[in-house]
N, C-alpha and C positions, 0 to 999 in steps of 0.2 A: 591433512585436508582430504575430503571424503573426493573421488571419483564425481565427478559431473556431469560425468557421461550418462551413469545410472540415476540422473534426477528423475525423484517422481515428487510429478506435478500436484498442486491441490486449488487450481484454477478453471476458469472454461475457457482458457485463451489456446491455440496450437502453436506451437514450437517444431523445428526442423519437421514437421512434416505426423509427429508424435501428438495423439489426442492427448491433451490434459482434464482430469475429473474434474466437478466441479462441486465447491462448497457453498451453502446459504450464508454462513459467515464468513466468509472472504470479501466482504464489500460493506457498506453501510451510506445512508442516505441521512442528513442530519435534518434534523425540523426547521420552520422558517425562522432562519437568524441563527440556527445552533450549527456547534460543530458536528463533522462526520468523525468516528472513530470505527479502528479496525483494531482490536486486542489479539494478537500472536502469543498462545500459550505455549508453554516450554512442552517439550518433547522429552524423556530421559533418552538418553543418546541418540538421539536424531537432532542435523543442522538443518538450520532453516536458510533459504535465501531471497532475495531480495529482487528481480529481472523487472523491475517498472512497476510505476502507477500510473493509474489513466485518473483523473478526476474530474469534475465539473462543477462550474457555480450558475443558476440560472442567471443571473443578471452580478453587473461588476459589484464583488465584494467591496466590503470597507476593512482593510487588513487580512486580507486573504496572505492565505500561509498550510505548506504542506512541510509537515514536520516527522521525521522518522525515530524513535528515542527507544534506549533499551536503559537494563537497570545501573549502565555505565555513564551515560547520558545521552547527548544528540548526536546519533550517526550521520544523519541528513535534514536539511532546513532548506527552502524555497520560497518567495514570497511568492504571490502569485495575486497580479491586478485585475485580469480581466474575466467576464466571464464568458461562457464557454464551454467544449472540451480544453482537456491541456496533459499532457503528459513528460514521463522521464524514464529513460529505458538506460537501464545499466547494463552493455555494452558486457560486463563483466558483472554478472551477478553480486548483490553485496551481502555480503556473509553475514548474515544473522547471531550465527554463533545459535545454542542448545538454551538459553532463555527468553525469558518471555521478551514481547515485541509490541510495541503503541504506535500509529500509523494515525496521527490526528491530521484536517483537511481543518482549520481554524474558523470559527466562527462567523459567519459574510456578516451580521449586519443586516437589521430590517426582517424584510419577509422575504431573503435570499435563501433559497437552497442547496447544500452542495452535495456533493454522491464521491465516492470513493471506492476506487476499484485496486488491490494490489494483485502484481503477479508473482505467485510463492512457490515456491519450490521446496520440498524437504526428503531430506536424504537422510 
């Protein structure tokens, strides 16, 4: 397992005190009624990790759902009723693993919007 000391970020969130860069694809806003997606491209020999998602739905979804999936299947699933901000902060980063990565925020329903923000790390 790589050292996590030397994470370098690919977010605009700060951590212990360490700026992290920030990407235009790291986040995604869905149209009214559509999903949010965030696609994580595979790196050759660089891991990816996982420290939170922030999301939001303008107004309460109808099947709201933060879902985390790689090519093994669902790492992480959330349902998620209200709207809002809302987030989930892994405590212990969750390891990605060196393939690619799908970070859907589920469809609200209507002319709801939702925004998805992930915090990445790759090493």
């Amino acid at each position: 397992m790589p050292d996590l000391t030397k994470l370098v970020a690919t977010n605009r969130r700060e951590t212990s005190g360490v700026p992290i860069a920030g990407l235009t694809t790291d986040r995604s806003t869905g149209g009214a009624g559509a999903a949010a997606t965030v696609a994580i491209s595979s790196v050759a020999g660089v891991h990816t990790y996982l420290g939170g998602v922030i999301w939001s739905y303008s107004a309460a979804p109808t099947g709201g759902k933060l879902t985390v999936e790689s090519a093994a299947g669902t790492l992480f699933e959330v349902d998620i009723s209200g709207a809002g901000p809302g987030q989930v902060v892994f405590h212990q980063p969750l390891a990605l693993g060196t393939g690619a990565v799908t970070l859907t925020l589920a469809a609200p329903g209507g002319a709801v919007v939702g925004k998805l923000n992930p915090q990445l790390w790759r090493v």
